[in-house]
C-alpha positions as a Python dict, from the first residue, in 0.01 Angstrom:
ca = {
    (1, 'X'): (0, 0, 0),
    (2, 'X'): (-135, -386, 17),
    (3, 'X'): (149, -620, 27),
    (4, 'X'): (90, -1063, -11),
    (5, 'X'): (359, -1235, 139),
    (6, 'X'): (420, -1573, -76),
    (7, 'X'): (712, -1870, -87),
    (8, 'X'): (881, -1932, -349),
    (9, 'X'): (839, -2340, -495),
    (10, 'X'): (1173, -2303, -580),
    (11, 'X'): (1402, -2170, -294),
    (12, 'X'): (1106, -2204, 6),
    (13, 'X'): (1177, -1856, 104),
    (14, 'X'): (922, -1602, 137),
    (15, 'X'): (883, -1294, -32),
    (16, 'X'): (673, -1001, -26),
    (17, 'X'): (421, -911, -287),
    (18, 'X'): (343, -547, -396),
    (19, 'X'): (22, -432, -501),
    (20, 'X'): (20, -314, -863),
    (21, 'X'): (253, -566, -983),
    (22, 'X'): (151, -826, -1212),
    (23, 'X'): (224, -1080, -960),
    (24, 'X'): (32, -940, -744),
    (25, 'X'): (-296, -971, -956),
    (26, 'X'): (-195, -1285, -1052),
    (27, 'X'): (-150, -1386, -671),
    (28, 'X'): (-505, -1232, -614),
    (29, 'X'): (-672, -1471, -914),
    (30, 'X'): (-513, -1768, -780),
    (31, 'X'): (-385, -1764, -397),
    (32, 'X'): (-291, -2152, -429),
    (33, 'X'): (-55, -2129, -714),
    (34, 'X'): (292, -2167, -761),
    (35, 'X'): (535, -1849, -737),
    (36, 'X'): (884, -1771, -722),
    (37, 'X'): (1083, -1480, -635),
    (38, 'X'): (1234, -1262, -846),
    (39, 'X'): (1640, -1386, -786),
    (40, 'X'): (1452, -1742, -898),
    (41, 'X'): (1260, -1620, -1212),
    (42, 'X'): (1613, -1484, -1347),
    (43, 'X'): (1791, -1829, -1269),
    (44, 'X'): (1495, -2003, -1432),
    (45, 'X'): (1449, -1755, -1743),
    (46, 'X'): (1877, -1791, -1786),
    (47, 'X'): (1845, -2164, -1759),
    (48, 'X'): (1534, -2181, -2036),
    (49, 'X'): (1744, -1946, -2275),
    (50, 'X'): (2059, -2186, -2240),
    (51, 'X'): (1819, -2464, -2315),
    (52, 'X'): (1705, -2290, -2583),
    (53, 'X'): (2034, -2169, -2748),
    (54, 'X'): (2205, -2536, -2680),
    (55, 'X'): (1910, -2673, -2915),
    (56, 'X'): (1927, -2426, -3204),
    (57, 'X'): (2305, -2526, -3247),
}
């Protein structure tokens, strides 16, 4: 099994990326883009649907 090994933009820590995952192809289209990790994407994806939910009240 190929594994990447990224950092995150938003916590700096690295983290391992498994082949067959979307971001893995994603990391193999574009090796200079930004990633995070997957603790950050559910801060980030909690934060967007409070941001979300605070403007539809």
């Amino acid at each position: 099994m190929i594994t990447y090994e990224a950092v995150c933009f938003c916590c700096k820590q690295p983290f391992l990326l498994v082949e067959g995952t979307t971001k893995y192809q994603k990391y193999k289209r574009n090796m200079r883009g930004k990633f995070s990790c997957d603790s950050c994407d559910d801060k980030i994806h909690m934060e967007a649907r409070k941001n979300l939910l605070g403007k539809l009240r």
